[in-house]
N, C-alpha and C positions, 0 to 999 in steps of 0.2 A: 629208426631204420632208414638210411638213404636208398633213395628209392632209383633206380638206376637208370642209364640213359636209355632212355626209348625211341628216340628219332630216325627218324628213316638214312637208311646207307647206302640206298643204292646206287651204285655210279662213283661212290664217293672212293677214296685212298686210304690204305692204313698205312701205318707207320715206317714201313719197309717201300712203299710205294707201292704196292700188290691190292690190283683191285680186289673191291670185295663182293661177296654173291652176290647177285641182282634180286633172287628169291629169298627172303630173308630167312633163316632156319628156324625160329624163334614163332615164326609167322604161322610155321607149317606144327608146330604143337597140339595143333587143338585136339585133331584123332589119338594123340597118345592120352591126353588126358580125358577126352569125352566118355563120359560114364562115371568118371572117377568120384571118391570119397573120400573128403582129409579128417582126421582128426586133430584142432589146433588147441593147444594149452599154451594160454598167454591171458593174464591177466593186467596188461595196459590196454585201454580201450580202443586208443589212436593206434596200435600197433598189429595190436588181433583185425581191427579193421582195416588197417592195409594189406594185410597179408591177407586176408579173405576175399577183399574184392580183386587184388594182383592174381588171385588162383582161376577164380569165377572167372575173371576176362583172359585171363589163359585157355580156358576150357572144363574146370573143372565143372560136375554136375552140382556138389554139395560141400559145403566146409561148415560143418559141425563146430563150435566154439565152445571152449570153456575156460574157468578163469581158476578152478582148483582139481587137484589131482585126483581127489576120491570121485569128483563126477568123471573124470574121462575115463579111468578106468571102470569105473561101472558102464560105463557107452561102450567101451571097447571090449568089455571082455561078452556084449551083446551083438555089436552092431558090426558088419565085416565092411569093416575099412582097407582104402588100397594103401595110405599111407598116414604116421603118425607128425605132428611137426610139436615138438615138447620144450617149453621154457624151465629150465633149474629152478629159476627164484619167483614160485608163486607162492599165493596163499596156501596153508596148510599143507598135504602134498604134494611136493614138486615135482618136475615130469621126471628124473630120473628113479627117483623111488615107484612113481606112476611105472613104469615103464619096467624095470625089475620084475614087480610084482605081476604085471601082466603076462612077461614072457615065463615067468616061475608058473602064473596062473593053468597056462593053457585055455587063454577065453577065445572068440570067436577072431579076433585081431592079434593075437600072440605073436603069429609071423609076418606082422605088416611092417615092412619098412620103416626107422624112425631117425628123423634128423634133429638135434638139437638144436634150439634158436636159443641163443641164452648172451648175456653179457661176463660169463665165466669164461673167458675164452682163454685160459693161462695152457699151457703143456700140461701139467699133472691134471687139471682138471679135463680136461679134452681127453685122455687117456682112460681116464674116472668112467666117462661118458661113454667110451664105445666098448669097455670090458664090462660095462651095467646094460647092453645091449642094443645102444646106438649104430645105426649103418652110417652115418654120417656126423661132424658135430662141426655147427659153423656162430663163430663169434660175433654179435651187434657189434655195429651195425652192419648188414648185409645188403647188397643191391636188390632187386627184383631181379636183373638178368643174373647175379650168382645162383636168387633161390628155385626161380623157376628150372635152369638148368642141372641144379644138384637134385631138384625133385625128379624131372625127366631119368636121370639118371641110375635112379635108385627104382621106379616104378621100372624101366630096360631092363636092369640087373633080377629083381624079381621075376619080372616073366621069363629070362632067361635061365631060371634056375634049372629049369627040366633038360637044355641043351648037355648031351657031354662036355665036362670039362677040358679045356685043351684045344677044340674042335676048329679047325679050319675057316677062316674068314677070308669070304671072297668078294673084290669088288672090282665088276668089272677085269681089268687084264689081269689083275693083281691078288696074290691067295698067300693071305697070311696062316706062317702055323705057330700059332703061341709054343707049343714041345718043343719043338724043333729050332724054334727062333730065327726061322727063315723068312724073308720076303722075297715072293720070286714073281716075277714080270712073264705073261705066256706074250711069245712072241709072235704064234701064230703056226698053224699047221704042228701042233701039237707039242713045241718046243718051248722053253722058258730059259729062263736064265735069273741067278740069283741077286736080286739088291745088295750091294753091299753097304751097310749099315752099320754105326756105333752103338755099344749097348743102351745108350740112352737115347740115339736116335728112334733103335725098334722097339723101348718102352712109349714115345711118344706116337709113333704111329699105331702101334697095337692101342690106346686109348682112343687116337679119333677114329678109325677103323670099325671097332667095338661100338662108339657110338651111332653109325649108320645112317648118316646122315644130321643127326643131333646135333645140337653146340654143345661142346667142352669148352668153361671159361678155363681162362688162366689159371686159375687158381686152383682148380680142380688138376690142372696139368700136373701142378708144381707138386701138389700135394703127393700127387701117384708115380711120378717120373723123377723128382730130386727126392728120393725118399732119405738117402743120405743126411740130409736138411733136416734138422728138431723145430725149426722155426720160418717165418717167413720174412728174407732180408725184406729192405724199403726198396731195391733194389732188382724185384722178383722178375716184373712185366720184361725191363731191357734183356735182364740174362733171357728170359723164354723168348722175345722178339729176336734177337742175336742166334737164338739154335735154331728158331723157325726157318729165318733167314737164310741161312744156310743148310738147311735141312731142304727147303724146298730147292735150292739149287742142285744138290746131291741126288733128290729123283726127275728132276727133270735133263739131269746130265746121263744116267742112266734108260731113259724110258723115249728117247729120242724116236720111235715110233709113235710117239700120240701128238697129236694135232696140238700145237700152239696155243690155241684157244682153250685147252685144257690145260693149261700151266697157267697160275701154278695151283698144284694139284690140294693145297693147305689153304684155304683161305678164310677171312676173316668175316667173325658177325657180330653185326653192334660191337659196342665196343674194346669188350673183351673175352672174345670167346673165336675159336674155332672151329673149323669143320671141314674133314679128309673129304674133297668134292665126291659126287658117285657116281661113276662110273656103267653100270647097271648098263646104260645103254649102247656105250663104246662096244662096237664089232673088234 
């Protein structure tokens, strides 16, 4: 597992020349994970032990280890985890059969979130993996900053399950409606006016939006926003830096009421990930 870049960015420039937060997003983790519980199936020892202490120094409360399928589902269908992380190719059973028979089971983890860390990473097999009831499936080697932020992600998505579908996302000036696929700007004294947006500009902000301050890597982007795509060109990061690029032009040409200092509104964390600033406090 490449383990991902960690160093500090404050102050520093990304790619586009667009400073990046000062407050690092990644930093501010730790309440979403405190308390939390992983279940991990991986039987490499150097591997399980990166990913366990990567989680621990994230914030997690506990990561649970195992190295075959019959034990974690026996843990799981006891022990109420917040989320599962399952390897294909272990001893005896593997985590996607683990993982089947759990959610067939109905044990006390049946509905915990579960991401694939596996070296299967082909299309048919990644397909295998999320119809066997995977919420995510990501290919060795992964970074730290991909797995922490896919795990953020999927723990959001879970507590949000109880929100209406659909539901209005507000930040600061700006109130997204997924239905409606509008973004609209209040200008103030009760008035708005609508962003005008490409459809895959308002798939890319409904993602950072949704994350709430969170980082969304790259790759998460591409995944959810070029759905089009069966594969991921060598090519991914320029085509996403090139639509950001422009994308953050498009709302700061539109939103010419907000102070300077808040542009641009898209900005970047470590080194590949982003995150829609928030606004929360903008009058």
């Amino acid at each position: 597992m490449a383990a991902g870049t960690e160093s500090d960015v404050d102050g520093e420039m990304d790619s586009e020349g667009a400073t990046v937060r000062e407050d690092d997003p990644f930093a501010r983790l730790g309440p979403v994970f405190a308390g939390r519980r992983a279940l991990l199936l991986e039987d490499d020892p150097a591997l399980s032990d990166h990913v366990a202490e990567r989680l621990l120094a994230a914030g997690f409360e506990a990561v649970d280890r195992f190295e075959a399928g019959e034990a974690a589902l026996e843990a799981a269908a006891r022990v109420p985890y917040d989320v599962l992380i399952l390897d294909r190719l272990t001893t005896g059973m593997d985590g996607l059969e683990m993982l089947k028979r759990l959610r067939a089971g109905g044990g006390t983890s049946a509905d915990a979130p579960a991401l694939m860390l596996t070296a299967l990473g082909g299309e048919r097999q990644k397909v295998e993996g999320l119809l066997g009831g995977a919420d995510d499936y990501l290919a060795k080697p992964v970074g730290d900053e991909e797995l922490v932020a896919r795990i953020a992600a999927q723990l959001r998505r879970a507590s949000g399950r109880a929100r209406p579908a659909g539901a209005e996302m507000v930040n600061g000036p700006f109130r997204l409606s997924p239905g409606a696929r509008t973004l609209k700007f209040e200008t103030g004294g009760g008035d708005s006016r609508q962003i005008d947006l490409s459809p895959l500009e308002f798939a890319i902000v409904s993602e950072l939006m949704a994350a709430r301050g969170q980082p969304v890597t790259k790759t998460m982007l591409w995944d959810r926003c070029w759905v089009e795509w069966k594969f991921l060109p060598e090519n991914f990061v320029n085509v996403i830096d090139a639509r950001i690029s422009a994308l953050r032009r498009r709302l700061k040409e539109q939103t010419p009421e907000l102070d300077e200092d808040l542009h641009p509104l898209i900005v970047s964390a470590r080194s590949q990930s982003l995150v829609f600033r928030d606004l929360s406090a903008v009058d």
